[in-house]
Every structure is written in C-alpha cells, then in structure tokens.
C-alpha positions in Angstrom: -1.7 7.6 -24.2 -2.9 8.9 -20.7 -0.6 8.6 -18.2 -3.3 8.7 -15.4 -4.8 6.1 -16.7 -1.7 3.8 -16.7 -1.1 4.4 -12.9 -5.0 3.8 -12.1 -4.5 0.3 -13.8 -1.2 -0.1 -12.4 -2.8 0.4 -8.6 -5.6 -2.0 -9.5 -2.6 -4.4 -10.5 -0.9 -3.4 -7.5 -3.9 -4.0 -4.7 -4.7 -7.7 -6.3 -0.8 -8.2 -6.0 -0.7 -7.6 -2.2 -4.0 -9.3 -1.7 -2.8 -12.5 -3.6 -5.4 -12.0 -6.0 -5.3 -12.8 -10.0 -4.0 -9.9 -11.8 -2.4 -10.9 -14.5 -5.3 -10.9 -17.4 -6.7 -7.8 -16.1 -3.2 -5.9 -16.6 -2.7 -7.6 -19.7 -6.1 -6.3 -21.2 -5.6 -2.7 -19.6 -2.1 -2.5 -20.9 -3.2 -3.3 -24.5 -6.2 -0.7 -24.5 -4.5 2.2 -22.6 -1.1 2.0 -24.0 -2.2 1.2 -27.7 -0.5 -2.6 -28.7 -1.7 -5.3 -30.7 -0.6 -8.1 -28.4 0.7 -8.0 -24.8 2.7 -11.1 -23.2 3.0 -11.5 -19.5 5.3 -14.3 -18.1 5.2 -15.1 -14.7 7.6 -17.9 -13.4 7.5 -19.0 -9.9 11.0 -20.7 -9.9 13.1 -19.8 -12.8 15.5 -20.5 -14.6 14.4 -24.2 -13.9 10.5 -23.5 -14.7 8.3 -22.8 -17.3 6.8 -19.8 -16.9 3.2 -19.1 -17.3 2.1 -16.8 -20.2 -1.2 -15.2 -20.6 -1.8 -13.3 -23.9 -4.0 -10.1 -24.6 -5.2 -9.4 -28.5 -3.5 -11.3 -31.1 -2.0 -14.1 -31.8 -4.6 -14.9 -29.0 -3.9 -18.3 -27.1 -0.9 -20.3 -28.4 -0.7 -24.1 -27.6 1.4 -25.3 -24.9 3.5 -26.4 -27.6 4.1 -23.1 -29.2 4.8 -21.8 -25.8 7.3 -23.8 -25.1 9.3 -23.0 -28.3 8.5 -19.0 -27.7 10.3 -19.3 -23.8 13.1 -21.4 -25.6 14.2 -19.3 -28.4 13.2 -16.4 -26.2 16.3 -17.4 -23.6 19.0 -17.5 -26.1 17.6 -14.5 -28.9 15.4 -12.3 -27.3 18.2 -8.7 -26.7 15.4 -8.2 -24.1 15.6 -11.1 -22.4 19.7 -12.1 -22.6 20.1 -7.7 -21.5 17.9 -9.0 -18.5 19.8 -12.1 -17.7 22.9 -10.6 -18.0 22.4 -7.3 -16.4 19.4 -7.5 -14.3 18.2 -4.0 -15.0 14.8 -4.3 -15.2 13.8 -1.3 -17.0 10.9 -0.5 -20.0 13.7 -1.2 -22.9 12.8 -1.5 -26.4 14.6 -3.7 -29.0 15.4 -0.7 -30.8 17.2 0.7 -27.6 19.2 -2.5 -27.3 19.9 -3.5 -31.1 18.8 -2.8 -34.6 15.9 -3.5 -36.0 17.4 -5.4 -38.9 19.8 -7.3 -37.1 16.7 -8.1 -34.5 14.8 -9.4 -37.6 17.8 -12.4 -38.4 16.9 -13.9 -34.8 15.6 -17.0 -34.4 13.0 -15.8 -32.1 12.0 -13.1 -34.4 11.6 -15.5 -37.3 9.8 -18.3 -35.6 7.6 -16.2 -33.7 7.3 -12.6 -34.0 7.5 -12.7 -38.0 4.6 -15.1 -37.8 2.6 -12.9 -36.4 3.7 -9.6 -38.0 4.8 -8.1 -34.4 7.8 -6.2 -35.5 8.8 -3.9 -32.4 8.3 -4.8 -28.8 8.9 -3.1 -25.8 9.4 -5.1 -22.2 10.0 -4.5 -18.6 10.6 -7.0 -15.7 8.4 -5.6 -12.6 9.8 -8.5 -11.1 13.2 -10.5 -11.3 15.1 -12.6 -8.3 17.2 -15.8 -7.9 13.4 -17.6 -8.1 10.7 -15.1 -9.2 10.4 -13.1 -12.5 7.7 -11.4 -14.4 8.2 -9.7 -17.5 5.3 -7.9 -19.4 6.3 -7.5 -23.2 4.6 -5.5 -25.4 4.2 -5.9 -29.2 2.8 -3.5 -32.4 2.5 -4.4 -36.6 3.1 -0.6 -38.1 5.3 1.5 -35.9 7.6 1.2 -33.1 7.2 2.9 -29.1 7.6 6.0 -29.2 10.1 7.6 -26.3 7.1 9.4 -24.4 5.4 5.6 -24.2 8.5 3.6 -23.1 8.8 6.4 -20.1 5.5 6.4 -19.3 6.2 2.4 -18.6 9.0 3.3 -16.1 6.6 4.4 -12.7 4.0 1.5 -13.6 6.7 -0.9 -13.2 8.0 0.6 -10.3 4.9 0.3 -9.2 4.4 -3.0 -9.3 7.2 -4.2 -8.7 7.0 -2.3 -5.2 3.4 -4.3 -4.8 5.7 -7.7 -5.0 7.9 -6.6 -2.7 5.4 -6.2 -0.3 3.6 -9.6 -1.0 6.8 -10.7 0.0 7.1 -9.4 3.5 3.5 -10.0 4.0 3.9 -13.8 3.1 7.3 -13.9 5.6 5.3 -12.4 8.6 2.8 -14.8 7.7 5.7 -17.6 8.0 6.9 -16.1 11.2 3.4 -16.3 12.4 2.9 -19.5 12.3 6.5 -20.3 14.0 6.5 -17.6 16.7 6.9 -19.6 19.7 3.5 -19.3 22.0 4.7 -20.6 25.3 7.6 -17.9 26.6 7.7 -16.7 29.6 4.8 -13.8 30.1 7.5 -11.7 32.5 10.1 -11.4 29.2 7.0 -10.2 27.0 6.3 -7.1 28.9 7.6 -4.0 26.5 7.8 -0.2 27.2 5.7 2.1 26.1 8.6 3.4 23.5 8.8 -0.2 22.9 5.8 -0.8 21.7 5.6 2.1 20.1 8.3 1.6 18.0 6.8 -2.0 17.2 4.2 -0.5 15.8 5.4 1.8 13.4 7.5 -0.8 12.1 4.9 -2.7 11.6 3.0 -0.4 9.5 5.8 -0.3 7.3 8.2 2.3 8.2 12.0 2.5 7.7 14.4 2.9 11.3 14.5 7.0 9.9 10.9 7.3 9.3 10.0 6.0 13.1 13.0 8.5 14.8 11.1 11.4 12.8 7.5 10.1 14.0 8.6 9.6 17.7 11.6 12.6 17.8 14.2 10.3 18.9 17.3 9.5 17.0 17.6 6.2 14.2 20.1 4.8 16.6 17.6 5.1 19.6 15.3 3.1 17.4 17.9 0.7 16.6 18.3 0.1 20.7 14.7 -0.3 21.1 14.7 -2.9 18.4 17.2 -4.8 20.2 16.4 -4.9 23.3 13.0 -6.3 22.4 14.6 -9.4 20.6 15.1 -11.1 23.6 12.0 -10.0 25.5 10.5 -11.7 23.0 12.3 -14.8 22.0 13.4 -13.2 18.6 16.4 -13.1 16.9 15.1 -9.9 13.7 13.2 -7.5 12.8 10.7 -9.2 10.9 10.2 -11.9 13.7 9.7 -8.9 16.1 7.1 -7.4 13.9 5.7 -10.9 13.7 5.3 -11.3 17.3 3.8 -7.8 17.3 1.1 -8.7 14.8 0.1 -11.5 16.6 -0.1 -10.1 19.7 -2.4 -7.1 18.6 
C-alpha cells in the first residue's frame, strides 16, 4: 500500500468536503484501489440516531436494495463490535473487528450471518472521520482471504484525521455563512470604526488562527489578543468570536 497515495486521495476528499462538493463515491473507489479491499461501505447520516443513513458501495456486493440496506444499518446498530465500540465510546479510530473481538465469536453475529457471510466479507476494518450528537460518517472496509494487516490499519489513522479535520471546517464555514446572513446591517457607523491592531487581529482570526497563533504573528501576548477580541464585540454589535469574524468577512 502507498501511503502517499492515501493522503493525495484523502486531500481530494478533503477539498470537495470544504467546498460542499460530492465526495463520497470518489473516496470510496480510491480507498478500494489504493488500500487493496473487495468492498468499501461509506455511511453518511445527516441526523442520526433518528435517520437512515446514506450508503454508497465500492466493488462487491455492488448496490444493495433499499431493502437490504435497511436490514444492514439495523443489525449493524445492535452487532456490529465496530459500531456498539463507537456508540458507546465515541473513539473514532481505524479499529478492526479483530482488535475489538474474535473472529469466531464475530462470525455467531447476526450481522455477520445475514450480511457479511452472504457475501464472503470475513474481516473489516472501520473508522468514523465523523461522529456528533447529529452527524456521523463511518467508512468500513471489507476483504474475502486475509484480514488488515497492522501497517494498513495505521496507515488509516492520518486519512481520517484528515478528513475529519475537512468537516470541521465545513462546519465553521457553514456558521459564518449563518452569521452572515444575520449580522445586523444598520448599526451605527461611529461603533464600527476598529484599530489598526483591531483589525488586524480580525483578520488573522479569520484566516483561521488559534488566540496563540495570532500573539506569535503580531508579538503581543494571547491575553492582549483576547482584549482586542472583546473590545471589538461591542463596536460591532456582537456578542463571539465567530459573529466577529462574521462581521469581518462581510465587511472585507
């Protein structure tokens, strides 16, 4: 397996992530080719535990009917060591079944028998580059003849990283996005007149940079950062940091 090539497909991942663009069957495909499985399952649910998640399938079984999906997420909530481990722990780490149970007790679930057996996919590996009160995304990935070797379920560990740093991003984007559009346009001009320092400090934030990364930039201290930031809040009509940042946006 090379490695480079799993972080070059996890950054294509990553850039359609941020852009709200379809990534899913691309990942899927490049995950199956690059790390060597015969099928790869990604779920993405946009409100769980009370919805159904979407799955999209690379390499055998191929498509399954809504029907058969159904049945999979079911017995996959209450067997699956991956999925209950999640659930219960919320570490969402590459794990393989074999690093959470034994193969032969893995092979008297439910799940295994009505699904995987069906389909000969004996080990699996899965991470969740994704998992919060009402988002989660789990990639899963099966083989036939032999189970994932340690070097390939480390290798696993930056991609998901990886992405799931892209989705935490997507996130703050869509929020400034939503303070955007609520940003109130009529305050006073006078109480929208920042300092140079201000504004400075604005701007770095905006591009993403933590209260210790801007006092290194600028030379100051985090706490004289931290004054900044508040005494813009009310120039602006603000009561945060991303409302600030927000305001900022809109105003460059």
């Amino acid at each position: 397996m090379d490695d480079s090539k799993l972080l070059q497909l996890g950054l294509r991942a990553a850039r359609s992530i941020v852009d709200e663009k379809p990534f899913v069957t691309d990942l899927a495909e490049g995950l199956r080719g690059v790390v060597g499985a015969d099928c790869v399952c990604i779920d993405v649910c946009r409100g769980w535990p009370e919805e159904t998640p979407v799955v999209t399938l690379a390499g055998e079984p191929g498509d399954l009917t809504a029907s058969e999906t159904d049945d999979w997420m079911q017995l996959s909530a209450v067997d699956d060591p991956y999925i209950m481990n999640l659930v219960a722990t919320r570490d969402p780490l590459p794990y393989r079944v074999s690093d959470l149970t034994t193969l032969s007790r893995f092979r008297r679930t439910s799940v295994y028998r009505e699904i995987y057996a069906g389909f000969e996919m004996r080990y699996l590996v899965a991470m969740a580059p994704r998992i919060t009160d009402h988002d989660m995304v789990i990639v899963g990935l099966t083989r036939r003849l032999h189970d994932f070797s340690d070097v390939e379920a480390r290798a696993l560990h930056p991609l998901r990283h990886l992405l799931s740093a892209a989705f935490d991003y997507q996130q703050l984007v869509s929020k400034i996005r939503a303070e955007l559009r609520t940003v109130p346009v009529d305050v006073d001009p006078r109480r929208l007149t920042l300092t140079q320092r201000e504004d400075q400090v604005l701007a770095l934030v905006a591009a993403g940079h933590t209260n210790d990364q801007v006092a290194r930039r600028l030379g100051v201290s985090p706490r004289t950062v931290r004054k900044h930031l508040e005494a813009v809040f009310p120039k602006v009509g603000v009561s945060n940091r991303v409302a600030a940042v927000a305001w900022w946006l809109r105003q460059n």
